[in-house]
N, C-alpha and C positions, 0 to 999 in steps of 0.2 A: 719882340719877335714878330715877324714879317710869316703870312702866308703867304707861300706860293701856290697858283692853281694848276696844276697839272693836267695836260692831255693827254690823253691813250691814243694813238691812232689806231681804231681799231679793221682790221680787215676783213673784208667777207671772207670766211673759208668756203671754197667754193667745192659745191656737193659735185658728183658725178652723174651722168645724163642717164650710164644705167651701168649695171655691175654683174657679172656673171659670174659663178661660183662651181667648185667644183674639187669638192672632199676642202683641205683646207690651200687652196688654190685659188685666185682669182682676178679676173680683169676687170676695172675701170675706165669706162668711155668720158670721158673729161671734153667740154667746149671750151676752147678759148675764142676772144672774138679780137679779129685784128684788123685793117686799111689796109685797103689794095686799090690802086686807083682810086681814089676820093670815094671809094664804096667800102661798107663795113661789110667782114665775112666771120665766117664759124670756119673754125678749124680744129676739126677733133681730134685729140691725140688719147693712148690707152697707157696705161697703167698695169704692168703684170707683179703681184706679190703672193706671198707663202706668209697666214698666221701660223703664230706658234706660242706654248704655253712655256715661259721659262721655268727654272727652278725654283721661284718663288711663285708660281702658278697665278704667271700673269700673261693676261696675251702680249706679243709680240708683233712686230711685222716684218720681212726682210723681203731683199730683191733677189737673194742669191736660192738657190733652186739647186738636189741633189738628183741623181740620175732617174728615182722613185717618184722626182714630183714631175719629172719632163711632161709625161703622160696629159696629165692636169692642167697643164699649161697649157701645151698643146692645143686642148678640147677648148679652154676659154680663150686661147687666142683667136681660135679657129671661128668664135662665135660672135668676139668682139669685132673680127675683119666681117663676116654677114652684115652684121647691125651696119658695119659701118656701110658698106656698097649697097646696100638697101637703102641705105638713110641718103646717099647719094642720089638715088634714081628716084625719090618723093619728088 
């Protein structure tokens, strides 16, 4: 019997640049980095999600959002678009 060696390709999981929060609400500022003309750039994109505890009281995550959480959003979207036009004008 023959080993074989196996590879994992493992991936960086890539963290977010900063994260705003708000009751269990919150946005993600994420960089990706891409070519544009033979120059590399950052391009930030966000991330809006709702934790939650299921029934086995486990957290959760979802994208979908009831009329109670708009509010929450709202406020972190509102805060993620700052970061980001700030971060623009550095």
């Amino acid at each position: 019997m023959t080993k074989e060696k196996q590879t994992i390709k493992s991936e960086k999981v890539t963290q977010p640049e900063i994260r705003f929060q708000q009751g269990n609400c919150s946005a993600a500022v994420f960089i990706n980095k891409a070519g544009k003309d033979g120059k590399d750039i950052e391009i930030r994109s966000v991330t809006l999600q709702k934790s939650y505890k299921d029934k086995n009281d486990e957290w959760q995550h979802t994208n979908s959002f009831s009329g109670n959480d708009l509010p929450k959003i709202i406020r972190v979207a509102e805060r993620a678009f700052d970061f980001l036009t700030t971060k623009a004008k550095i």
